[in-house]
Structure formats: C-alpha cells, structure tokens
C-alpha positions as CSV (number, residue, x, y, z in Angstrom):
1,X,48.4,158.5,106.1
2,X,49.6,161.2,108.3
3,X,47.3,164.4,107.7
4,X,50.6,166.5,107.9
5,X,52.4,164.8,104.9
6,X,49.4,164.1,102.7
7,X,46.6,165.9,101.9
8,X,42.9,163.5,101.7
9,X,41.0,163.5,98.3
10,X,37.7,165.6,98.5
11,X,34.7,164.0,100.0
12,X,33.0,165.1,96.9
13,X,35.2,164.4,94.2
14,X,34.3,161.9,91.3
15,X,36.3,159.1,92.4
16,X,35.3,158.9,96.3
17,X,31.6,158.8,95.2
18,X,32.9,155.2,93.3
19,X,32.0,151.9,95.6
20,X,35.6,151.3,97.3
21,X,34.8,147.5,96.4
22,X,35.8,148.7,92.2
23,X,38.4,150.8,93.2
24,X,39.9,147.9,95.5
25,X,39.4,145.1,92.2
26,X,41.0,147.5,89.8
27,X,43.8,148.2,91.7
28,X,44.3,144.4,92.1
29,X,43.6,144.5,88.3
30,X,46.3,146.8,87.9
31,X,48.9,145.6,89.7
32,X,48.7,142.1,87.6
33,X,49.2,144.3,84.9
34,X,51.9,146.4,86.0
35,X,54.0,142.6,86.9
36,X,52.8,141.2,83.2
37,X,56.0,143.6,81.8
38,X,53.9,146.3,79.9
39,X,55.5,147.9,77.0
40,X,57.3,151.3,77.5
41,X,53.9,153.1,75.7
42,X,51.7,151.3,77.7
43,X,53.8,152.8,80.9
44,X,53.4,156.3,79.7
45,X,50.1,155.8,78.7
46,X,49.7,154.5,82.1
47,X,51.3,158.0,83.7
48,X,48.1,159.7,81.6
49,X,45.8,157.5,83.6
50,X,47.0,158.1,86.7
51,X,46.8,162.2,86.0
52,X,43.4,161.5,85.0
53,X,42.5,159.4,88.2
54,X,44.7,162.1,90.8
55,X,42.7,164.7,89.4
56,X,39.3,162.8,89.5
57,X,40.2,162.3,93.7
58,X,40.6,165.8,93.8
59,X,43.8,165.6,94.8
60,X,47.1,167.4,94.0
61,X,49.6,166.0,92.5
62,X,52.4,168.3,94.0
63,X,50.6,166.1,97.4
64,X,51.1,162.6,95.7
65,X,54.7,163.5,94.7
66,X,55.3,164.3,98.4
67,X,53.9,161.5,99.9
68,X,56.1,159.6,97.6
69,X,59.4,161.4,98.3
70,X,60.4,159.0,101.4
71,X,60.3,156.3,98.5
72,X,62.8,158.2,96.0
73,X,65.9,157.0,98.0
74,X,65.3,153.5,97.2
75,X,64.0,154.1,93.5
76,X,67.4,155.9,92.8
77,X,69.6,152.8,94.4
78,X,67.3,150.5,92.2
79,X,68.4,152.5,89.1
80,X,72.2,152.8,90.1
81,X,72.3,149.3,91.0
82,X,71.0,148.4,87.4
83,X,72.7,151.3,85.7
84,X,76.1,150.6,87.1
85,X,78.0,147.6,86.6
86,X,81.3,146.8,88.7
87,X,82.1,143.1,87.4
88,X,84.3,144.5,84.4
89,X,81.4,143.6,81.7
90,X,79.3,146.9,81.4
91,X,79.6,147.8,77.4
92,X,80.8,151.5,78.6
93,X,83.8,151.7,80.8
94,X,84.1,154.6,83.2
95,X,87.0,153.3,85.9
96,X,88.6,149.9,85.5
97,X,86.3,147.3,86.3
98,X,83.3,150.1,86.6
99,X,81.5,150.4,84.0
100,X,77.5,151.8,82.6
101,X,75.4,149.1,81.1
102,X,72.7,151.6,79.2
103,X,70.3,148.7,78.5
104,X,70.2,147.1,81.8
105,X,69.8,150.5,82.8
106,X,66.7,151.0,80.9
107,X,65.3,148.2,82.7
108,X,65.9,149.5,85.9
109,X,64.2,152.4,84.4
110,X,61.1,150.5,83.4
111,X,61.0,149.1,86.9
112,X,60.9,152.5,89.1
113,X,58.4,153.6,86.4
114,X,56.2,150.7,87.3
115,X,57.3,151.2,91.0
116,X,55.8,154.7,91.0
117,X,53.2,154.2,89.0
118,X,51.7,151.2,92.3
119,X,52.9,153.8,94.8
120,X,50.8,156.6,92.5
121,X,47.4,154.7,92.0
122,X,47.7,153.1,95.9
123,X,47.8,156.7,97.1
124,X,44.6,157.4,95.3
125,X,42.5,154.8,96.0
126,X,43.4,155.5,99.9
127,X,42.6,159.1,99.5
128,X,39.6,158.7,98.0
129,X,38.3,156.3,100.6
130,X,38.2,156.4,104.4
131,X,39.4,153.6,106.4
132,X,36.5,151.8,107.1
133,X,35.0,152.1,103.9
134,X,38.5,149.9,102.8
135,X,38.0,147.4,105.5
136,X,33.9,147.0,104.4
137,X,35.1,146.5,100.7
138,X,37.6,143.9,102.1
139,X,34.9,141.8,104.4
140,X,32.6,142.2,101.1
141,X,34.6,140.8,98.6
142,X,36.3,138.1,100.8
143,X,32.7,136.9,101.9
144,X,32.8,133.8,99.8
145,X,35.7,132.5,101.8
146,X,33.8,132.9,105.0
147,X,32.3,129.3,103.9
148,X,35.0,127.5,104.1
149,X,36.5,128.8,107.5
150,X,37.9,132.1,107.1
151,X,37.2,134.3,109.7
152,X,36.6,137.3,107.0
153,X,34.6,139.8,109.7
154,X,37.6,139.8,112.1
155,X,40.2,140.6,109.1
156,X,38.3,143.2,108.0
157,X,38.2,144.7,111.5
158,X,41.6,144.2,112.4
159,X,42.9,145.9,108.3
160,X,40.6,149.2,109.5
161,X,42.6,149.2,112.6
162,X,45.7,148.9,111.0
163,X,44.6,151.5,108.4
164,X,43.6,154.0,111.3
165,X,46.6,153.2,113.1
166,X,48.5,154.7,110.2
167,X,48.0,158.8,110.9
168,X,48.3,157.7,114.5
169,X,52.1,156.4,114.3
170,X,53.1,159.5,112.0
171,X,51.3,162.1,114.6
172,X,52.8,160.3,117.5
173,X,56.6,159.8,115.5
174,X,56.2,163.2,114.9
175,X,55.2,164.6,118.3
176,X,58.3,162.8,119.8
177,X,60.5,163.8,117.5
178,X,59.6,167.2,118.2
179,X,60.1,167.1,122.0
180,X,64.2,165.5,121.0
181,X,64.6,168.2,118.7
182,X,63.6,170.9,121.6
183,X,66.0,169.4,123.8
184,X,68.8,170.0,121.3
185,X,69.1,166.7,119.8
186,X,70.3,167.2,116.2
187,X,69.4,164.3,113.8
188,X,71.5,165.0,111.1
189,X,74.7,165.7,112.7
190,X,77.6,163.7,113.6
191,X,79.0,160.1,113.0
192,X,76.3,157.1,111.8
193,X,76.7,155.4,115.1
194,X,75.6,159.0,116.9
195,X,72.3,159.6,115.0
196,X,71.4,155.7,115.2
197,X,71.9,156.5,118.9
198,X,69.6,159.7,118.4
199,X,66.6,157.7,116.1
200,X,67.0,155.0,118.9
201,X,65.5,157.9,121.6
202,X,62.5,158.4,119.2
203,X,61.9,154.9,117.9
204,X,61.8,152.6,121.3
205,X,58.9,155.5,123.0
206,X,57.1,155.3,119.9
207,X,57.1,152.1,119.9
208,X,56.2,151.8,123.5
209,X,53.5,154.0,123.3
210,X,52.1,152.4,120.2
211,X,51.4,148.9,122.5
212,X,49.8,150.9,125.1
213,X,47.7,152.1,122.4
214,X,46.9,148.6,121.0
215,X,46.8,147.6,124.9
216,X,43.7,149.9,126.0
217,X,42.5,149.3,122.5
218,X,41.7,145.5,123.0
219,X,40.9,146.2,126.3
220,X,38.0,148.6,124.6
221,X,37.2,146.0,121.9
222,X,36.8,143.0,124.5
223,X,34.8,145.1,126.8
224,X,32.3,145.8,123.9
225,X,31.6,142.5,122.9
226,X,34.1,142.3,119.6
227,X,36.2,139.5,120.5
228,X,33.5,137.0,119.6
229,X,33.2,138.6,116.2
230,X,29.4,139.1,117.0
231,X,30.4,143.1,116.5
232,X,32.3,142.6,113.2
233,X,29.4,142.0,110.7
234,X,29.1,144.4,107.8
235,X,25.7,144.1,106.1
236,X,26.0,143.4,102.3
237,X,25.1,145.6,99.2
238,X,25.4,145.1,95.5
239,X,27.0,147.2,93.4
240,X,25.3,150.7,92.0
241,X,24.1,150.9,88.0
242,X,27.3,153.7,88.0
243,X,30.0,151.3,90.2
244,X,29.1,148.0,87.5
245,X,30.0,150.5,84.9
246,X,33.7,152.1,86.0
247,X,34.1,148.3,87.0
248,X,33.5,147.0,83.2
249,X,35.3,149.7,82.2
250,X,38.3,149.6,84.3
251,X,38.6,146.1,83.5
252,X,38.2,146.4,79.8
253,X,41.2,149.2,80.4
254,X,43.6,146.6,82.0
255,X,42.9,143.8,79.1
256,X,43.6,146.7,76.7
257,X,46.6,147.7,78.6
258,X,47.7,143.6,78.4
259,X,47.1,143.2,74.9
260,X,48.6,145.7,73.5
261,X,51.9,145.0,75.6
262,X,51.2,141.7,74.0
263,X,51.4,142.6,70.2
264,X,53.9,145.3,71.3
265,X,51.6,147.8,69.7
C-alpha cells in the first residue's frame, strides 16, 4: 500500500509480533464466515472485533477509513442499486415506476457491512506484516501441495513481488500525475470524454514504466540464479506456544461467530 495514503502498523504492536501464517488462516477463517450470512448482531459484534484488532496493529482508524474511501463509491451504488427499485414493484412509491424497497435495502445494507468489514480486517493483517513475511506464510502453508506438483517456492516469490510492487505503482501514479498537473492539466474539469483523455496521459506512462520495471526486474532475478527456483526456498518453522494459542482462539471466535448466526441468537 502506498506509504502516502496509508499509514503501516507499528513494528512493535501486539498484532505484528503474531506469526503471519495465524493471521493469514484467520482471515481465510473469516471470510467463510463473513459469506455464511451472519446475523445483523454478529455483524456489529464483528465491527467490535475489528476496533479491537485496528487498535492491537497499532494503527488508526482515521488511516483505515482512508484507505477505504476509494471503495465508498462502489459501496454506495451497491446500496442504491438494492435500495431503489425502478420495475414498478418497490412497496414505497416515490416517481411512477420508482420506487424504495426498505427490505431489499436492508440487505444491501448487510452486504456493504460485510464488504467493509473484508476491506477492514484485510488492511490489518497487511499492515501488521511486511511483504515478505506474507509471501513466507504463503510458501509455508501451501507446502503440502509442493508434493503433488505445485511449484509453491516460485508463487510465493512472485505474491512478495506483487505485494512490493503495490507502494511502487501508487508512488509512480502519483509522481506522474504530479508532473500533468504542473503542466496545467486539470483532471476534474470538462466533458467525460476530456478527462478520459487526461487519465489516458497518466495511465499508458505508468503503465509503460511499470514493464520496464518488471523488465530489469527479471533480468535481476535470472541473473541471480532465481529462475530455477533454487533461490526461492524458505526454511520451515512451527508455530510459537503464543501463535498456537491466538490460532485456537481465533478459530474458536469464527465457530462462535457461525453458530450463533445459526440459532439466530
């Protein structure tokens, strides 16, 4: 993530001291929750955990709210879309056929919430661990698969590249942006077909620039032996006494979280 739009957990905070391998499976863990349609308490419950876990990265959560702003445009479409209904069949007429349907809406709701909530705990666990520690965690827990073919060392390399290519695109988007805007170019001005015109000068030389970047990157990695894979090895560890316990824990969480969505409280 760009350094200038989000703001890294502490190195020293509780949560970046836990193995990246737990924070990894109970994220997964979450996320099957999150798609087993909790109950509405559960959700706000859910909201509690997440303070507790932004505050645990060391993180503010003015930060995580600003990180997530590119993200609001959609989530308010995805509401209006459910909200509104335009077929003539919404309980609540406003305009002719236009109409509010208040309980379609409330599933729309339930959805963003859910929505936000990913976006929320994803921006956590990235904060709170640095891009190679994700792809070691990655090449550790897909190790089994390594027997039957899977060439887990190279996707672990090439998902810390991607991961450290991240803060790279934002600096360089923003660095070319910057030299349109001090020519005069005005990005938020004029007809749609004038500003696609004006992103168009800042998307095809970031692009560009980005596979000259991946270019003299490969060129790097082949040089140094790392085609083969002979470079991509990452030794393997077992879990701490304190990373088996947040992982029992976390996972007796999420069965909590599922059962009582199951009984409805």
């Amino acid at each position: 993530m760009g350094a200038s739009s989000f703001s890294a957990g502490r190195a020293d905070s509780a949560l970046a001291r836990v193995d990246a391998r737990v924070k990894v499976l109970l994220l997964l863990a979450y996320t099957a929750v999150l798609f087993w349609d909790p109950h509405p308490a559960v959700v706000a419950a859910s909201f509690a955990l997440l303070a507790l876990c932004i505050r645990a990265a060391g993180l503010r959560a003015r930060a995580v709210a600003a990180t997530a702003k590119p993200v609001a445009v959609i989530l308010a479409f995805t509401l209006c879309a459910n909200l509104v209904s335009c077929d003539g069949t919404a309980p609540v007429r406003v305009l002719g056929a236009v109409g509010v349907d208040l309980a379609r809406g409330a599933r729309g709701l339930m959805a963003v919430m859910r929505i936000v909530l990913l976006i929320g705990f994803s921006l956590t666990v990235s904060a709170s661990t640095t891009p190679v520690e994700l792809g070691d965690a990655v090449v550790r827990l897909m190790r089994p698969l390594g027997r039957v073919g899977v060439p887990v060392p190279q996707i672990g390399s090439m998902l810390s590249i991607a991961l450290r290519f991240i803060p790279v695109v934002a600096d360089e988007f923003q660095r070319i942006q910057r030299a349109q805007r001090a020519r005069g170019v005005r990005f938020d001005e004029g007809p749609l077909r004038v500003r696609i015109g004006r992103w168009a000068a800042v998307l095809t030389p970031l692009i560009v620039a980005l596979f000259r970047r991946a270019d003299r990157l490969a060129d790097s990695m082949a040089a140094r032996c790392y085609a083969d894979g002979s470079r991509c090895q990452v030794p393997s560890r077992s879990l701490g006494p304190r990373d088996r316990v947040v992982l029992g824990m976390g996972i007796a969480l999420c069965v909590a979280l599922v059962l009582c969505s199951r009984f409805a409280l």
